[in-house]
GUMAR-998445 format. One record per residue (C-alpha): x negated, y, z negated; chain; residue number from 0. Coordinates in pm, 1 decimal. Layout:
N
(site (X; Y; Z); "A"; NUM)
...
// end
This chain:
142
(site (1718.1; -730.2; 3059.0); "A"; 0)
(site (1778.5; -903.1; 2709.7); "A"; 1)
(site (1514.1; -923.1; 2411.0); "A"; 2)
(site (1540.6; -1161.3; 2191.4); "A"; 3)
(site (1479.8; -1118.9; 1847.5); "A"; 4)
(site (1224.5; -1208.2; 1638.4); "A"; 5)
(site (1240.0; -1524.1; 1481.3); "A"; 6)
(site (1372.9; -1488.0; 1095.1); "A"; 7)
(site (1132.2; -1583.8; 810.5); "A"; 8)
(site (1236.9; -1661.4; 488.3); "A"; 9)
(site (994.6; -1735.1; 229.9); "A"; 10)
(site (1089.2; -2065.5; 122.3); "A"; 11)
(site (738.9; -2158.0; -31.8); "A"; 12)
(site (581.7; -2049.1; -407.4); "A"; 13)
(site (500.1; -1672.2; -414.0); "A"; 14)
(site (121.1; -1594.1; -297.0); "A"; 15)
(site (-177.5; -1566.8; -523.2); "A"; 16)
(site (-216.6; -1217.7; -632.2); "A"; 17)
(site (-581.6; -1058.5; -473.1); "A"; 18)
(site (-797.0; -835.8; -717.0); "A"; 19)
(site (-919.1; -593.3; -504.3); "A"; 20)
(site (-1108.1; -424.2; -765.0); "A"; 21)
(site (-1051.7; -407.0; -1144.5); "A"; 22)
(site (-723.5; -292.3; -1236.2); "A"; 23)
(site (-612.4; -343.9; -873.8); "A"; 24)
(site (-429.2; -635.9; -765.8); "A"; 25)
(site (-248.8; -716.3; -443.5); "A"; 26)
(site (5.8; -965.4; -348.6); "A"; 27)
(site (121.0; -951.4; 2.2); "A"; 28)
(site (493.5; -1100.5; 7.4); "A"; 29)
(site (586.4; -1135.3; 432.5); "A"; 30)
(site (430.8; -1043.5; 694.2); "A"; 31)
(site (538.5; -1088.4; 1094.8); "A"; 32)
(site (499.1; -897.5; 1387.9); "A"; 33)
(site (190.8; -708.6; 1297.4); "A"; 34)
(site (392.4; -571.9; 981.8); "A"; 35)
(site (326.5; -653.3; 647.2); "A"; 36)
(site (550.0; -572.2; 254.9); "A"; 37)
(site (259.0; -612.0; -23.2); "A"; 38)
(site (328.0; -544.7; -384.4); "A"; 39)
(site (59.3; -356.7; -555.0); "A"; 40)
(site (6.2; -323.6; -934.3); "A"; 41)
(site (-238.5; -62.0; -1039.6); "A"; 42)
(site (-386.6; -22.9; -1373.2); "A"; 43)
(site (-398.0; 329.7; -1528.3); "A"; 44)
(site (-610.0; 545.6; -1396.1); "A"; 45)
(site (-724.9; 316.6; -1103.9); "A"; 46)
(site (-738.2; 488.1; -739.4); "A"; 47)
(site (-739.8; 477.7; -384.5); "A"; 48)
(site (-991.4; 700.0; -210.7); "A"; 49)
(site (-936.9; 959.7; 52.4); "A"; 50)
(site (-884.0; 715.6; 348.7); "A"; 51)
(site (-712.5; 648.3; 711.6); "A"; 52)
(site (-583.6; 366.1; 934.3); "A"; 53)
(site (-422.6; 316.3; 1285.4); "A"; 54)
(site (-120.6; 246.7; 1155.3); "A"; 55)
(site (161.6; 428.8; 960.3); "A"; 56)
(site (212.0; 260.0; 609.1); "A"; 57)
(site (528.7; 372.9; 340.4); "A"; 58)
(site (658.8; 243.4; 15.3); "A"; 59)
(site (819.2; 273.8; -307.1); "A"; 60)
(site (721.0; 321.9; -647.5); "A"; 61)
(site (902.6; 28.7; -836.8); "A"; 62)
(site (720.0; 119.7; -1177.7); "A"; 63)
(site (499.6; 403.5; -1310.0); "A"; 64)
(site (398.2; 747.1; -1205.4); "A"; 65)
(site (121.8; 872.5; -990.5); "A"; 66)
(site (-44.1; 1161.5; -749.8); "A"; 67)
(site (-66.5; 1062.5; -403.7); "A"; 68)
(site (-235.7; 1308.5; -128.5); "A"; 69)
(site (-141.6; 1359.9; 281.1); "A"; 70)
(site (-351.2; 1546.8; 437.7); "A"; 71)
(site (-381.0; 1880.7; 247.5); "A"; 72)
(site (-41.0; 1791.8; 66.4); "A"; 73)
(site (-65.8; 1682.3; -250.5); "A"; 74)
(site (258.8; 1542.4; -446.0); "A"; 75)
(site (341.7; 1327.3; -791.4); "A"; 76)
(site (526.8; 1048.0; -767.3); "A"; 77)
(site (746.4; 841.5; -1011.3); "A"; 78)
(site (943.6; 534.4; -1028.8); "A"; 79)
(site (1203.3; 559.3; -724.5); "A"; 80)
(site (1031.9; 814.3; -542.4); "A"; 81)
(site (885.4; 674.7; -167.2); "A"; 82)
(site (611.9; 779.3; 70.8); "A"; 83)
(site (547.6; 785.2; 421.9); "A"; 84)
(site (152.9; 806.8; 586.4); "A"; 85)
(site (193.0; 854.5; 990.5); "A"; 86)
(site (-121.0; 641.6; 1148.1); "A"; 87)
(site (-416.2; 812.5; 1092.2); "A"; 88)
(site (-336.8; 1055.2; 856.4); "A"; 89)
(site (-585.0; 1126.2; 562.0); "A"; 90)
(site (-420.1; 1005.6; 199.9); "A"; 91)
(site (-509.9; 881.5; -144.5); "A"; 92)
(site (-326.1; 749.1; -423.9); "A"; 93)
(site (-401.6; 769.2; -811.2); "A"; 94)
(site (-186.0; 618.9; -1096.8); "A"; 95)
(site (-129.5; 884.9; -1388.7); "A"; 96)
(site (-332.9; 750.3; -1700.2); "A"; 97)
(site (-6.8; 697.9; -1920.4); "A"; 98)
(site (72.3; 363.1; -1766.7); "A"; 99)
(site (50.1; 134.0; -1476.5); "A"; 100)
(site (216.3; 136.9; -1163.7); "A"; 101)
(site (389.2; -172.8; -915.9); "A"; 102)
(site (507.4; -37.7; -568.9); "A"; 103)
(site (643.1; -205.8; -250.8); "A"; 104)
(site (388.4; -77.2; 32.7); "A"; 105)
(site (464.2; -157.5; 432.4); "A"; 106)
(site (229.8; -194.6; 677.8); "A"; 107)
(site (423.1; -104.0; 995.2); "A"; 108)
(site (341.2; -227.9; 1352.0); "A"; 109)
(site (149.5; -60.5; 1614.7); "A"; 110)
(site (295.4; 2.3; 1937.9); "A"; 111)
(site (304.6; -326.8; 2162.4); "A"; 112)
(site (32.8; -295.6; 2357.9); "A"; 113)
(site (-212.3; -262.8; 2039.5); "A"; 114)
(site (-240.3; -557.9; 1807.0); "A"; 115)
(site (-98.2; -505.0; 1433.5); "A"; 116)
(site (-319.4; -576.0; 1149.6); "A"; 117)
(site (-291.7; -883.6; 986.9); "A"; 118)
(site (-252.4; -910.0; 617.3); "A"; 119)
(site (-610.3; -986.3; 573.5); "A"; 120)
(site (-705.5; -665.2; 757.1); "A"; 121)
(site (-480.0; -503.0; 525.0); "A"; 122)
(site (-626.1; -645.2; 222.2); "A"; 123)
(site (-947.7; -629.7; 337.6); "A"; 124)
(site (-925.3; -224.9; 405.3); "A"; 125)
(site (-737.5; -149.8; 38.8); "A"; 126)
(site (-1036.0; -333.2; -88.3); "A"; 127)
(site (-1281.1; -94.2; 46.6); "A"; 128)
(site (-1138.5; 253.3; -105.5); "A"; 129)
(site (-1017.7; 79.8; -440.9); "A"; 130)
(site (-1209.0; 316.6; -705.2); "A"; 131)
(site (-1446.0; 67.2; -904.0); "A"; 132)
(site (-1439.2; 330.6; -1144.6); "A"; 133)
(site (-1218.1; 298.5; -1414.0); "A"; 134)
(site (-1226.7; 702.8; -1527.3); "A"; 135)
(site (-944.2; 852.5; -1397.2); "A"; 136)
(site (-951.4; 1174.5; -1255.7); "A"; 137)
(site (-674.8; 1377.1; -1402.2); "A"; 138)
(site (-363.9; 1320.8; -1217.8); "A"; 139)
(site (-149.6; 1478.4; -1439.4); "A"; 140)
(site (250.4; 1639.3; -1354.7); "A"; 141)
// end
């Protein structure tokens, strides 16, 4: 039996509009295909994302900046280069250290075949609701 592949997308149109999911958090989701999604985040100082979960796994990389992300009980700092890795349903958080912003690369990966992936929207939509509104950071310190 033969699969064929998916079909190849190159973005060949202007860059999307970024998305301000809450002040001092803006989204701008590059590709997506197959239930899979690569959005580029920049995050004010600071700024957060609350204790949350989704079905499906998510990773990235930080391109700029430092920050404190938690997994489960695990809690690690993270810095320009370093990468991340939430398995579906998994309990994390991210907050950027005050000293400066931060831009990552984050993937939504797809969900097993027989459950649809979420579409960008979804993915938007969900960052949206555990963006901190408030602007006090928290202490994430290394």
């Amino acid at each position: 039996m033969s699969v064929d592949p998916p079909p190849l997308r190159i973005r060949d149109e202007p860059a999307p509009e970024w998305v301000t999911l809450s002040p001092g958090i803006r989204a701008r989701v590059m590709v997506e295909a197959s239930g899979s999604s690569i959005t580029l985040y920049r995050i004010e100082a600071g700024r957060r994302f609350e204790v949350h979960h989704h079905p499906y796994p998510e990773l990235g990389v930080i391109l700029a900046g430092r920050g404190r992300v938690r997994i489960g009980d695990d809690t690690r700092n993270l810095r320009e280069g370093d990468s991340y890795y939430f398995p579906a349903g998994i309990v994390h958080s991210f907050e950027v250290d005050p000293s400066g912003p931060v831009v990552l690369i984050d993937v939504s990966a797809p969900l097993p075949p027989d459950v649809a992936g979420p579409s960008s929207e979804e993915v938007l939509r969900q960052a949206k609701r555990v963006a901190h509104k408030d602007s006090a950071p928290s202490g994430a310190r290394e």
